[in-house]
C-alpha positions as CSV (number, residue, x, y, z in Angstrom):
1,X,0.0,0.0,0.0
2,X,1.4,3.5,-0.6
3,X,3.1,5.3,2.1
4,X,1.8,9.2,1.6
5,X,3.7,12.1,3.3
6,X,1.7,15.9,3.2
7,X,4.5,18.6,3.2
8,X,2.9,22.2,4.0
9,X,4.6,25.1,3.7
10,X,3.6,28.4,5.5
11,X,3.7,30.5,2.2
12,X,1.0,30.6,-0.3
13,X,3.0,31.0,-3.4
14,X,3.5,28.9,-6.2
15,X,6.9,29.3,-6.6
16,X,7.6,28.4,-3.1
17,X,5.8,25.2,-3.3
18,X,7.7,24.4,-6.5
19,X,10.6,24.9,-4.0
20,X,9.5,22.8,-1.8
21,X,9.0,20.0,-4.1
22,X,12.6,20.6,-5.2
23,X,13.8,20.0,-2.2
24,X,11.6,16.6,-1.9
25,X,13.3,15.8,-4.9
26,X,17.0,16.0,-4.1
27,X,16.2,14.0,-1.4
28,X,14.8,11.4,-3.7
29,X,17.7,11.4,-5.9
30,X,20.4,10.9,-3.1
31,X,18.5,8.0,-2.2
32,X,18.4,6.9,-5.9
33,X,14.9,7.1,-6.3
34,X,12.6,7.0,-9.6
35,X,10.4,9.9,-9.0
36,X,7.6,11.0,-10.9
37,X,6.6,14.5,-10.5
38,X,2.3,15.5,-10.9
39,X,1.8,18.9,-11.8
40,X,-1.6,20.9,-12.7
41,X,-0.2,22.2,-16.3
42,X,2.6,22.8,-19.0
43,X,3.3,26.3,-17.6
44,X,3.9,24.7,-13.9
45,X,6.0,21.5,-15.2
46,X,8.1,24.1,-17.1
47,X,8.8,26.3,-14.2
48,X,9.3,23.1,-12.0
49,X,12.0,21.8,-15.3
50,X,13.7,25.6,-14.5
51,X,13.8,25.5,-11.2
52,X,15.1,22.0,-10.8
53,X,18.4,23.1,-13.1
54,X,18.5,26.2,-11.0
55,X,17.6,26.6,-7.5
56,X,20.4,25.0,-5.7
57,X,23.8,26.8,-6.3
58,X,26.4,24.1,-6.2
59,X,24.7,21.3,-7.8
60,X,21.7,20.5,-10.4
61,X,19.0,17.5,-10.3
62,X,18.9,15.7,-14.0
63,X,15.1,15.0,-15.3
64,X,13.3,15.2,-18.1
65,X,9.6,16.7,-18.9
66,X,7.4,13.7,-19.9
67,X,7.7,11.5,-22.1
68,X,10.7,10.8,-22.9
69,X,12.2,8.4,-25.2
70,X,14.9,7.3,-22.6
71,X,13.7,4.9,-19.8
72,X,16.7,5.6,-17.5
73,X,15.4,9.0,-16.2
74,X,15.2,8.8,-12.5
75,X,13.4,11.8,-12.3
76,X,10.5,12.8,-14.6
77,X,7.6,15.9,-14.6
78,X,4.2,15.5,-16.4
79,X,0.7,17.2,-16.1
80,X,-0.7,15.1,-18.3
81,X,1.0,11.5,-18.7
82,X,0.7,8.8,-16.7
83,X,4.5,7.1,-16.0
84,X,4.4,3.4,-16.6
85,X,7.6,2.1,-14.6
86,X,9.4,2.7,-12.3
87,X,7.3,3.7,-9.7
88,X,8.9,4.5,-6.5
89,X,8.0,8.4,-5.5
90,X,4.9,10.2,-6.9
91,X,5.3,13.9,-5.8
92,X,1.8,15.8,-6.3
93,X,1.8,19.7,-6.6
94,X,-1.3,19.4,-8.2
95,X,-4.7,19.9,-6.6
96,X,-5.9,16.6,-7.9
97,X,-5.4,13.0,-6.7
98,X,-3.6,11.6,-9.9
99,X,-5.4,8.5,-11.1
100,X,-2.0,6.3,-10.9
101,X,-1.1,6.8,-7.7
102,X,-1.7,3.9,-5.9
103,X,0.7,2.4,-8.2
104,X,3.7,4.1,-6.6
105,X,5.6,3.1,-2.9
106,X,5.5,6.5,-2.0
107,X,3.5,9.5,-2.6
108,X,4.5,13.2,-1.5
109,X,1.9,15.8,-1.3
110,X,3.1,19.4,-1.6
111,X,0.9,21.8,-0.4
112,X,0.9,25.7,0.6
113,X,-1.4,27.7,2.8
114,X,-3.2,29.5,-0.5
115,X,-7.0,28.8,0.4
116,X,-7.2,26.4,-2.8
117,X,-4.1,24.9,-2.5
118,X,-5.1,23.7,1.3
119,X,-8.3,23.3,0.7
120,X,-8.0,20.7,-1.9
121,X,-5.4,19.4,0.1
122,X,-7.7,18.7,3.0
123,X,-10.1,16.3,0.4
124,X,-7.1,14.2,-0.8
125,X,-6.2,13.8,2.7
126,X,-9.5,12.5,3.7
127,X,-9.7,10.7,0.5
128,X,-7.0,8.5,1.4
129,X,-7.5,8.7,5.2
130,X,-11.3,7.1,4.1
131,X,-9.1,4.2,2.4
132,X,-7.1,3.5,4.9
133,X,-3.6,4.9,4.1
134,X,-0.8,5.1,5.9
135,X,-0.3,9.2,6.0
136,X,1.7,11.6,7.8
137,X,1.6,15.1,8.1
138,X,4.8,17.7,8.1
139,X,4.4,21.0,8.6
140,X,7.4,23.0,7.2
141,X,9.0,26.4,7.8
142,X,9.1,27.4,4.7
C-alpha cells in the first residue's frame, strides 16, 4: 500500500511550493529514487523543469519533462501523462489526486497555505485517510 507524506509550507506561493518540491526531490535522488513528479499544467511542469536546473547553487538535479524516449530518467515531470515504470516516488503539486497513484511506494503531497491549494489538500487527505492509508503530516517552515 502507498506510504503518503503531506508537506505544507507556510507560504502561499506557487513558486515556493515548486521549491519545496525541489527540495523533496534532491532528497529522492540521493537515495536513488525514480520519481515522478504530478503537476496541474505545461506552464507549472516548465517552471518546476527551470527551477530544478537552477535553485540549488552548487549542484543540479537531471530529469526530463514527460515522455521521454529514454527509460533511464530517474526523475520525470508531467501534467498530463501517466509514467508506466518505475514507480517509486509520486510527488503531487497538483490539486488533484492523480489517477495512478496507488501504483507508486510513496507519494508526496506538496501543499501551501493558498485557500485552494489547502483546501484541496484537505479532500485528498481525507480521500486516502477514508481508504485506509498510511499518511503523515509535516508541517514546514518554509
Amino acid at each position: 500500500m502507498t506510504k503518503i507524506d503531506f508537506y505544507v509550507g507556510n507560504t502561499s506561493s506557487l513558486q515556493a511550493r515548486l521549491i519545496l518540491a525541489c527540495k523533496v526531490v534532491a532528497k529522492a535522488w540521493q537515495q536513488r529514487l525514480h520519481t515522478y513528479i504530478h503537476t496541474d499544467a505545461p506552464s507549472t511542469s516548465q517552471r518546476l523543469d527551470d527551477l530544478l536546473w537552477t535553485f540549488n547553487d552548487l549542484s543540479f538535479i537531471p530529469h526530463a519533462i514527460a515522455p521521454v524516449r529514454e527509460q533511464n530518467e530517474f526523475i520525470l515531470i508531467g501534467h498530463d501523462h501517466e509514467p508506466m515504470e518505475n514507480c517509486g516516488l509520486l510527488i503531487n503539486v497538483s490539486n488533484e489526486i492523480p489517477a495512478f497513484f496507488s501504483r507508486f511506494e510513496r507519494l508526496a503531497e506538496i501543499l501551501d497555505q493558498e485557500e485552494p491549494v489547502i483546501r484541496a489538500g484537505r479532500k485528498r487527505y481525507q480521500f486516502y485517510r477514508d481508504r485506509g492509508y498510511n499518511l503523515d503530516y509535516h508541517q514546514l517552515k518554509i
